[in-house]
N, C-alpha and C positions, 0 to 999 in steps of 0.2 A: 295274393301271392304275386311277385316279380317277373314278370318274362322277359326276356332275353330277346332287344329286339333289332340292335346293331354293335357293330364295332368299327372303330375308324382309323384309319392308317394316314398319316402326311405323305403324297407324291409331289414328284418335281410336274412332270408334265401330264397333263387330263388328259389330251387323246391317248398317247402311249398306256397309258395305266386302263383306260375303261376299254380299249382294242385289247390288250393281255384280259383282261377278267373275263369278256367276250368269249373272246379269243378259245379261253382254256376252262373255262366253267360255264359258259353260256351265262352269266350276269350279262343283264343289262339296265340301263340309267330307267330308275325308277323317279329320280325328281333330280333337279340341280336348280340352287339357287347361287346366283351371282351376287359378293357383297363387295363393297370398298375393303380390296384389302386382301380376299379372300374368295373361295368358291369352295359349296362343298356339292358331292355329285354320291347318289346314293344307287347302289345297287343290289340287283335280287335279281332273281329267276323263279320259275313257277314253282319250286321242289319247296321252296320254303316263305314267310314273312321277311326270316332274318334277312338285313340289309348290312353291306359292307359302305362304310360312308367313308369317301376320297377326301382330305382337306387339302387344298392347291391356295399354297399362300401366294399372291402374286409377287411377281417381284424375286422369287427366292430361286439362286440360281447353284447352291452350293447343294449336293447331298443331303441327307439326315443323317443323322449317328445314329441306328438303331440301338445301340448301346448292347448291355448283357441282360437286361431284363427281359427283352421279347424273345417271345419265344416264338408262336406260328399261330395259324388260324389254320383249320380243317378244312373236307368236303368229302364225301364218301360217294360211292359211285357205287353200279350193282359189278362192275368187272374192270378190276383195278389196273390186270397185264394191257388190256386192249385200251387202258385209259392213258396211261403211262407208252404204251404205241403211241398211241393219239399225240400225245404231248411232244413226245421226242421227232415227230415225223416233222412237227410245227416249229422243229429246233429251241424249243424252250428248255431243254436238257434235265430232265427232271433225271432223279438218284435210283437205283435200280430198288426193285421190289423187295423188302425183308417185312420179314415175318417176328409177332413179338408172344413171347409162351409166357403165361403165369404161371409158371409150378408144370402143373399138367393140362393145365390148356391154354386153347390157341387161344391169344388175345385179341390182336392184329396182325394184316397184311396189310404194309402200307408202302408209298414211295413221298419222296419233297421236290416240289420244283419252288424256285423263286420267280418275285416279279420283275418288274423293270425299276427297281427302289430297292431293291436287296430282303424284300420281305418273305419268308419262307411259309411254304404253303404246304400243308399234309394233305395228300389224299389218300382215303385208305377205303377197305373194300367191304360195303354194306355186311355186317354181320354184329350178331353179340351183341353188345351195346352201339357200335356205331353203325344205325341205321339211316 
């Protein structure tokens, strides 16, 4: 069976990008290797295996287009208002707390903040299925 064991985003600059992931999820650089050309810098924290892998093309000084295709990448917390404090106190201005109902039940409690790259980030509040 397949597991699920990163995903990778293009950043303009490595310290700015691995200080935010730090910063606001406790990631931290689980390996980085330096290429001609390139660098890719991986990161985790103890909650999980999964790795978020940074590719830092050198040289590249313009944005990325994230286009309309991306969408976000998760992270659930056990308490989403106090997490969402947290975020906003650190001025990373995350979107206020909503809630999402399937019919008659609660699906989600979530908020989005983005990174320093325009990447948006879900965090929503351990329950249901997102544990």
């Amino acid at each position: 069976m397949a597991k699920a064991i990163h995903s990778m985003i293009r950043v303009l600059d490595e310290q700015r990008s691995t200080e935010f992931y730090t910063t606001a999820f406790g990631l931290q650089v689980a390996d980085r290797f330096p290429f001609e050309g390139f660098t890719l810098v991986y990161l985790r924290n103890a909650e999980t295996d999964f790795e978020l892998e940074l590719t830092i093309n050198h040289g590249r000084t313009e944005p990325y287009q994230l286009g309309d295709g991306y969408g976000h990448i998760a992270f659930s917390v056990d308490d989403v208002n106090a997490e969402r404090e947290r975020l906003e106190d650190l001025g990373l201005a995350p979107t206020p707390v909503k809630t999402l109902e399937h019919g008659s039940n609660h699906l989600a409690t979530f908020f989005f903040v983005q990174d320093p790259d325009g990447y948006k980030i879900e965090v929503l509040q351990r329950n249901g299925r997102y544990k």
